[in-house]
C-alpha angles and dihedrals in degrees: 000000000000089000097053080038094063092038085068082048100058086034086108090054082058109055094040087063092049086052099047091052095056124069098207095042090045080051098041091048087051102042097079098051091043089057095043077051086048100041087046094045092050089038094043093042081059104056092040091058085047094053089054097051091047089048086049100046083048107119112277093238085058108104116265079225087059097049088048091054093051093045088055096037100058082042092056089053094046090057095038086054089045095048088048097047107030089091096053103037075048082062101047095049090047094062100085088048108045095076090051089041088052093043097050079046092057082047093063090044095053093240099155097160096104110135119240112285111241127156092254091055088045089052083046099052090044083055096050092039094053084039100056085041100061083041096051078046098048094053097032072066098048093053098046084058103057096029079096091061107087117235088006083067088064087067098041081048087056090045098047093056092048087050086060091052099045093054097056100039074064101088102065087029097059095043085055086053088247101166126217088262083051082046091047087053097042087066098037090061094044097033093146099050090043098054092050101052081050093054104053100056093040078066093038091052091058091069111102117270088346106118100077093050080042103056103070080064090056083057106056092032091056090051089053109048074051099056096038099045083045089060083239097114105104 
């Protein structure tokens, strides 16, 4: 029990070797945050070429302190929104790109189990993911709630490391038509290696603007505890 509880744990270590031997999985991990980089330097570029313009057109018997403090002060807040919002915007851009990312991942694993793709099994896999998706929100909600019960916020602790979980096992679970009661399973009969994957990157997420650099390693991480606890993992 500890030891496939610490397994979960290191989980994270794991993963980051499998991405770092492997060229497309390192690229894919980086690409979302190179085109965040790419959409704030061009965004950015642009407000700041406004704000000169603005300084410059300031009436000439303004300060020219004045004019310098204006100029540093709308600077500060640009990079204090940047720096606010960089990690989520990360997230969103890395949508598109975290199914391809897990299934190049289950490439390198030799999971070749994946059901034939037809248009009825797309529209189903659309259905289970939405519907995982409002369940991981739901009760993301729920636990933020009673976290500020003592004692009760043990449990909602526990909860909320085995939601993280949940949500990225989704990704090969959902491609094998597991359903959320499969996924629920799934956890229940690997409860300690699912906590602690769930557990270190509650605490990694806690780190400042990480979680969007973090969650290609979710990802990867979520593919592999799957692979591994399936027997699929060669």
């Amino acid at each position: 029990m500890i030891r496939r509880f610490f397994s979960g744990v290191f989980i994270p270590f794991r993963a980051l070797k499998l991405i770092v031997s492997h060229f497309d999985l390192f690229f894919l991990s980086l690409l979302p945050a190179l085109l965040t980089t790419a959409i704030y330097t061009l965004l950015f570029s642009k407000v700041h070429r406004l704000i000169v313009d603005f300084q410059n057109s300031m009436a000439t018997n303004i300060p020219e302190f004045m004019k310098s403090a204006f100029f540093g002060l709308t600077h500060l807040i640009l990079g204090l929104v940047a720096a606010i919002t960089f990690s989520f915007v990360v997230t969103l851009v890395a949508v598109p790109f975290n199914d391809f990312l897990a299934r190049q991942t289950e490439k390198k694993l030799k999971m070749n189990d994946l059901p034939k793709a037809t248009w009825t099994l797309t529209l189903r896999l659309i259905w289970i993911d939405a519907a995982k998706t409002a369940l991981a929100g739901g009760l993301g909600f729920l636990f933020l709630i009673f976290s500020w019960i003592p004692i009760i916020n043990i449990l909602t602790g526990i909860g909320s490391c085995l939601l993280i979980t949940f949500q990225y096992l989704t990704y090969p679970q959902t491609r094998r038509l597991e359903t959320m009661g499969d996924a629920f399973t799934f956890i229940v009969s690997n409860f300690a290696p699912c906590l602690g994957m769930g557990l270190s990157f509650f605490l990694l997420f806690q780190i400042p603007f990480s979680s969007g650099f973090l969650l290609p390693f979710a990802v990867v991480s979520g593919t592999l505890l799957y692979s591994e606890r399936v027997g699929r993992y060669t």
